[in-house]
C-alpha positions as CSV (number, residue, x, y, z in Angstrom):
1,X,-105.9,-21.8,-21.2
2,X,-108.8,-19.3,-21.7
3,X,-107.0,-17.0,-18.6
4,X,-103.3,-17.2,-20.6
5,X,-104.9,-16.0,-24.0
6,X,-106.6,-13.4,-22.4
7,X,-103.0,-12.1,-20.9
8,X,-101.5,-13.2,-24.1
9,X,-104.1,-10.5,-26.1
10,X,-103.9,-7.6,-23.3
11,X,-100.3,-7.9,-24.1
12,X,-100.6,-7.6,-28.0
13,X,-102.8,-5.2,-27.6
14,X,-100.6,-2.6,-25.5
15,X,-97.5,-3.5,-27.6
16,X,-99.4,-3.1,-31.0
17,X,-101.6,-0.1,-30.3
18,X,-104.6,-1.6,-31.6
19,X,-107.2,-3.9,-31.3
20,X,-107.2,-4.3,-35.2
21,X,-103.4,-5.2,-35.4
22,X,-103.7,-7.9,-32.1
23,X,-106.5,-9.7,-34.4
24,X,-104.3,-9.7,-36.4
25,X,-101.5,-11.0,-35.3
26,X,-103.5,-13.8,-33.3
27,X,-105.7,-14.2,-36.4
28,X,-108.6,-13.6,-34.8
29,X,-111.2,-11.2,-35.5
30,X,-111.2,-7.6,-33.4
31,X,-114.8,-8.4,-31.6
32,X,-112.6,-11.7,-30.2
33,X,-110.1,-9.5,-29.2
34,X,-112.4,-6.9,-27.1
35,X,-114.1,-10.1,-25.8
36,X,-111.2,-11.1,-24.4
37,X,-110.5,-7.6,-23.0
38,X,-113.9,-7.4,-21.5
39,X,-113.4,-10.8,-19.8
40,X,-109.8,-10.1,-18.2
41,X,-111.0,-6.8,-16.8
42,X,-114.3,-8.2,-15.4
43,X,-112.5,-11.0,-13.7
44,X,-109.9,-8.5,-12.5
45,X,-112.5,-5.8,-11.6
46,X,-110.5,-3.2,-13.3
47,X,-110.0,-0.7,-16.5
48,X,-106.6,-1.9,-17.7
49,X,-107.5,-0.4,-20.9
50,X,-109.1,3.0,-21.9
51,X,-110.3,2.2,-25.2
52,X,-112.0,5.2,-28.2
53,X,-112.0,4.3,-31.4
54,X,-108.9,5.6,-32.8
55,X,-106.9,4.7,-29.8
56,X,-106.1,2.6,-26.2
57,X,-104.1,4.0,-23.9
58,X,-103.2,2.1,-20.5
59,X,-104.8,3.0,-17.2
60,X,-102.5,3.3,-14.0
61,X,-103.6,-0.3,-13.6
62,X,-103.4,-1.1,-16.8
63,X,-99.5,-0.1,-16.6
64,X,-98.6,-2.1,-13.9
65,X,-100.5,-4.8,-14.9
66,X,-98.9,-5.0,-18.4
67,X,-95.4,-5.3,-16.6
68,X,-96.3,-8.2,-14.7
69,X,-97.4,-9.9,-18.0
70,X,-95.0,-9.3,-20.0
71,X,-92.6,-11.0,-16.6
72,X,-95.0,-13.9,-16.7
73,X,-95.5,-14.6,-20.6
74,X,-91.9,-14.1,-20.5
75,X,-90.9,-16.9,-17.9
76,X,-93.6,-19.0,-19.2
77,X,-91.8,-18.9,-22.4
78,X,-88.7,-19.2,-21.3
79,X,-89.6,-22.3,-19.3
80,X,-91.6,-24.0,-21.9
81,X,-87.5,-23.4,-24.6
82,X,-86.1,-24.6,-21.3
83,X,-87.7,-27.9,-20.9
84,X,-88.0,-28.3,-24.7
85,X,-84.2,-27.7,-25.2
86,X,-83.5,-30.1,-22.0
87,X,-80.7,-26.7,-21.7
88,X,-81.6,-24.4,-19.2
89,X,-80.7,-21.8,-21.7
90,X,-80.6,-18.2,-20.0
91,X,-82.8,-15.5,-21.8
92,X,-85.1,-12.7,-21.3
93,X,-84.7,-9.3,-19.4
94,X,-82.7,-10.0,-16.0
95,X,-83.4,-6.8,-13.6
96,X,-81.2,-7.0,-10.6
97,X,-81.1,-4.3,-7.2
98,X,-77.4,-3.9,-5.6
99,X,-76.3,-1.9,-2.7
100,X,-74.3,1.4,-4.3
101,X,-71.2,0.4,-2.9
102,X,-71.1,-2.9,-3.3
103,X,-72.8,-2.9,-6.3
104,X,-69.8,-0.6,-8.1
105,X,-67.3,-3.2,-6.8
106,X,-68.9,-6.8,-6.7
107,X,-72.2,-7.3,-9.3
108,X,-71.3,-4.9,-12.2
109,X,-68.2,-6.3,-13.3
110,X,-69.8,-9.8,-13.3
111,X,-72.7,-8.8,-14.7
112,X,-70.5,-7.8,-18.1
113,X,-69.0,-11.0,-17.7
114,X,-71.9,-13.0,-17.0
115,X,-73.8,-10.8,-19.8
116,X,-71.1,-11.8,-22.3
117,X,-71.5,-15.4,-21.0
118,X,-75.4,-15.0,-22.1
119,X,-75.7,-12.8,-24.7
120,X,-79.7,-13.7,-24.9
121,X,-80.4,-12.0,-21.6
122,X,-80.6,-8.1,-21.4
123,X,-79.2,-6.9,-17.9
124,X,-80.2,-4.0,-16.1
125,X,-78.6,-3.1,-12.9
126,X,-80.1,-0.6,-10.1
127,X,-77.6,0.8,-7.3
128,X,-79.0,2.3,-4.6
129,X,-78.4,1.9,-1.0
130,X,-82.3,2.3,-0.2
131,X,-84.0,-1.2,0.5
132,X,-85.8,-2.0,-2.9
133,X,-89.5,-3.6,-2.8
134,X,-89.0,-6.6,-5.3
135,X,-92.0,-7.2,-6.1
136,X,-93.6,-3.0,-6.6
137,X,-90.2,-2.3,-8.1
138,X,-90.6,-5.4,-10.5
139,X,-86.8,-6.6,-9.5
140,X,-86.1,-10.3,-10.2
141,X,-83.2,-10.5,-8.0
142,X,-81.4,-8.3,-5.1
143,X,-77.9,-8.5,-3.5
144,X,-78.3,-7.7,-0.1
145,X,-75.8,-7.6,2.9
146,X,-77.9,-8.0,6.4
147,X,-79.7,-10.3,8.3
148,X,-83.0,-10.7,6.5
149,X,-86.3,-10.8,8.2
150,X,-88.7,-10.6,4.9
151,X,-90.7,-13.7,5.0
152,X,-91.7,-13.5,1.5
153,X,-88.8,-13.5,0.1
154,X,-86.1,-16.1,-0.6
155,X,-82.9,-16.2,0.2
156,X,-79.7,-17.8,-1.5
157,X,-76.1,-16.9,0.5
158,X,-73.4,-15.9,-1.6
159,X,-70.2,-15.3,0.6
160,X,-69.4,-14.0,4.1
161,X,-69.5,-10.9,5.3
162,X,-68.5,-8.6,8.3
163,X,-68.8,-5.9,9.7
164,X,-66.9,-3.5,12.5
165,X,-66.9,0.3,13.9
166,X,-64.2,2.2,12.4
167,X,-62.9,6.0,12.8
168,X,-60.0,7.8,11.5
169,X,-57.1,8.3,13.8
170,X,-57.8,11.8,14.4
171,X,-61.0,11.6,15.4
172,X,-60.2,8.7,18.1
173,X,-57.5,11.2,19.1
174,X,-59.8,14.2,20.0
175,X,-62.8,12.2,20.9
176,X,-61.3,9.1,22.5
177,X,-61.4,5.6,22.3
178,X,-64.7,3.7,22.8
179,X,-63.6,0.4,25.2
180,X,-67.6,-0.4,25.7
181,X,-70.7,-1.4,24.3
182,X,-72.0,2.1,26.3
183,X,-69.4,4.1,25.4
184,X,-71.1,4.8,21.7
185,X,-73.8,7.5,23.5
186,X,-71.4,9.9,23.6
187,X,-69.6,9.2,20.2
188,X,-70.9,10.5,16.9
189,X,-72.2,7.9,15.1
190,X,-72.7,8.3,11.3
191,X,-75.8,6.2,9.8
192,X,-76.9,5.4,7.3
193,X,-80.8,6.4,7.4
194,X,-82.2,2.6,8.3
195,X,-79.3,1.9,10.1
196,X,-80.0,5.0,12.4
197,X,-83.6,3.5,13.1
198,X,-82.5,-0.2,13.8
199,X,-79.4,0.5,15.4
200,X,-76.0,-1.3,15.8
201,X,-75.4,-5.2,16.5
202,X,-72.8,-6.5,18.2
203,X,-71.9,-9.9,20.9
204,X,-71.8,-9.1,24.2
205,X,-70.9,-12.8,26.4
206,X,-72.1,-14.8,23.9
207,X,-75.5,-12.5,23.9
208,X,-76.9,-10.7,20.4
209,X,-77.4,-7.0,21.2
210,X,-78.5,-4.2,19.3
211,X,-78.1,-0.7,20.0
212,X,-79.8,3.0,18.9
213,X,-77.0,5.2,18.2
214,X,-77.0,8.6,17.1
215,X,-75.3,11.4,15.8
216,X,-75.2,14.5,13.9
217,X,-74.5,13.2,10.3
218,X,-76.5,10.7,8.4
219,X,-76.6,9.9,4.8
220,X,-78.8,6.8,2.6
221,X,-75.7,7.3,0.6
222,X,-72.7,4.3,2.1
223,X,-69.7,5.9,0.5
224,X,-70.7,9.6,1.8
225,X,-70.6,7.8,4.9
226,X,-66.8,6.5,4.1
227,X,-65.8,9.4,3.1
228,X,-66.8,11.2,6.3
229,X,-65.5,8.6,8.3
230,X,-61.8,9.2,6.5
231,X,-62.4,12.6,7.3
232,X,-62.5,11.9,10.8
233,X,-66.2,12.8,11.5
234,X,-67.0,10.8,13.7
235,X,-67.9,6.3,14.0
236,X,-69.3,4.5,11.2
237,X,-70.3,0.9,11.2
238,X,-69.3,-0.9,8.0
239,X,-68.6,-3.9,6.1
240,X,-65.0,-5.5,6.1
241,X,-65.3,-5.4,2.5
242,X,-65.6,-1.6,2.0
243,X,-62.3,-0.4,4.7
244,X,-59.9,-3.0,4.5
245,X,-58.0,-1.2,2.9
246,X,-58.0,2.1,4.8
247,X,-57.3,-0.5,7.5
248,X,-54.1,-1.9,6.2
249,X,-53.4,1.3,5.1
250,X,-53.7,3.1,8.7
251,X,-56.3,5.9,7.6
252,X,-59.1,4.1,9.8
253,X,-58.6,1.8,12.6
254,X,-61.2,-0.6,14.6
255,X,-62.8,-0.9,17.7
256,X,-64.8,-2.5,20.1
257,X,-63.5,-5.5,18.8
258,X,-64.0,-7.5,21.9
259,X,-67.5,-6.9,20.6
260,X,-67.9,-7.9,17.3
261,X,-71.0,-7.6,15.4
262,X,-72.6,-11.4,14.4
263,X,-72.5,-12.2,10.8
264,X,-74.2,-9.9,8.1
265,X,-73.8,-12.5,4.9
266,X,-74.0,-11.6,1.6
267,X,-77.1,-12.6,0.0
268,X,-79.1,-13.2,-3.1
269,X,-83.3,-12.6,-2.6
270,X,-85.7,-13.4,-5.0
271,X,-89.5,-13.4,-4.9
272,X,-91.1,-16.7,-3.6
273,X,-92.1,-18.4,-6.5
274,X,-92.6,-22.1,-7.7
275,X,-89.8,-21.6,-11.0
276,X,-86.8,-19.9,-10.6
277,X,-86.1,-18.2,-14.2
278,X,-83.0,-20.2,-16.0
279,X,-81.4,-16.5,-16.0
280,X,-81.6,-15.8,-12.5
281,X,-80.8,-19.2,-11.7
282,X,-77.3,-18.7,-13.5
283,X,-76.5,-15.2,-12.4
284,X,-76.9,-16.4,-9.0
285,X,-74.9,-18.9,-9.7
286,X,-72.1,-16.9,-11.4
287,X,-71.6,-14.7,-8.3
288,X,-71.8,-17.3,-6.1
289,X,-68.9,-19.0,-8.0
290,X,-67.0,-15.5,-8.4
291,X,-66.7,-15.0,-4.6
292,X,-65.6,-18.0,-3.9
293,X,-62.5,-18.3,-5.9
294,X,-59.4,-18.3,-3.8
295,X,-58.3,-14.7,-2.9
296,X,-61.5,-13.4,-3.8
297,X,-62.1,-11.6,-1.4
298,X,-58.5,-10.5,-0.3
């Protein structure tokens, strides 16, 4: 109890300015307040707080430190309306990570809807194709599309996904047709920059295998890479999702079929942790219930 009042007053303090005006508020007097202060940092073995007379101003611990508590007193509080309501009620500030692409298409129009659906929960939504760090970049949940390694992280699958090498019709014209696995050395491949670094999976009899490739274009941007794929550039490895259309269409075809790369679901990752927020609980849940309505994904 002693360790959540001390969070509780660092908290007050930052938001209010003062140590006066957190007494205050926790009707205390100010030297409990700067005991409290003095405790927290001497457990931590930090300055979270530069403190003068007139003023405190946060150190650069201080600042990341304050973010985390507000997260916790936050969920705390959440979870203590939660189990007193016997509701499950969704509030709070949901910050969610989506791949740029995907992102545009398949979490920001649910989000509006799932944001009307919760009007208690503040939503704010980062796109960007580089792979976020959850817990430095204070992210409470992240759509990601890939086979996931990250130990410390957990991971809830929304849908199916695949993926295939694709190349407009002129390109294949003037470069050829890669029939094998081998064939993609002397093909320009376009990469994204991680996907440059771990290469290309595909099945070969039966066999996971995954392959450098390497070309003269690379972007950490997915629908630069589109683009220049439609502009017949050269390969680009890329989820079902983002060219079937240019598919049915005809302005990019498939190959190396015979070879197609395993399974790269969709997923939700969140931090480990022993309560899943009710508001990432039911976010998850809306998407997952989204993709899966008939024709979805057609």
């Amino acid at each position: 109890m002693g360790e959540l009042k001390q969070l509780e007053t660092f908290v007050a303090v930052v938001a209010l300015g003062s140590l006066s005006a957190a007494a205050r508020q926790q009707g205390v007097v100010p030297a409990m307040v700067g005991r409290r202060l003095d405790a927290l940092e001497g457990r931590l073995g930090v300055r979270l707080l530069a403190r003068t007379t007139r003023r405190v101003t946060l150190t650069q611990e201080g600042e990341a430190f304050y973010e985390d508590c507000q997260r916790i007193l936050a969920d705390l509080s959440e979870a203590e309306a939660a189990v007193a309501s016997g509701s499950g009620k969704a509030r709070g500030h949901l910050r969610l990570s989506a791949p740029a692409g995907f992102g545009r298409r398949h979490v920001a129009p649910h989000v509006a809807a799932f944001q009307r659906l919760h009007p208690e929960v503040k939503v704010t939504l980062d796109l960007s194709d580089r792979l976020v760090d959850l817990s430095r970049d204070r992210i409470d949940c992240a759509i990601r599309i890939s086979d996931l390694a990250d130990s410390a992280l957990v991971a809830m699958r929304l849908a199916e996904n695949r993926r295939v090498v694709v190349a407009a019709p002129a390109y294949l014209a003037s470069r050829g047709v890669p029939r094998a696995l081998e064939d993609l050395a002397r093909h320009n491949c376009l990469s994204l920059g991680e996907s440059q670094s771990r290469g290309w999976s595909f099945v070969r009899d039966g066999q996971a295998v995954n392959l450098k490739v390497s070309g003269s274009l690379e972007c950490n941007d997915g629908a630069v890479l589109h683009d220049w794929a439609l502009q017949g550039l050269g390969l680009a490895w890329r989820s079902l999702w983002e060219v079937k259309d240019d598919l049915s269409e005809g302005r990019l075809a498939t190959v190396l079929d015979d070879f197609s790369s395993p399974d790269y679901p969709v997923y939700a990752v969140v931090p480990q942790r022993r309560l899943l927020p009710a508001r990432v609980r039911h976010f998850v849940e809306h998407l997952r219930a989204a993709y899966a309505a008939p024709g979805y994904w057609d």
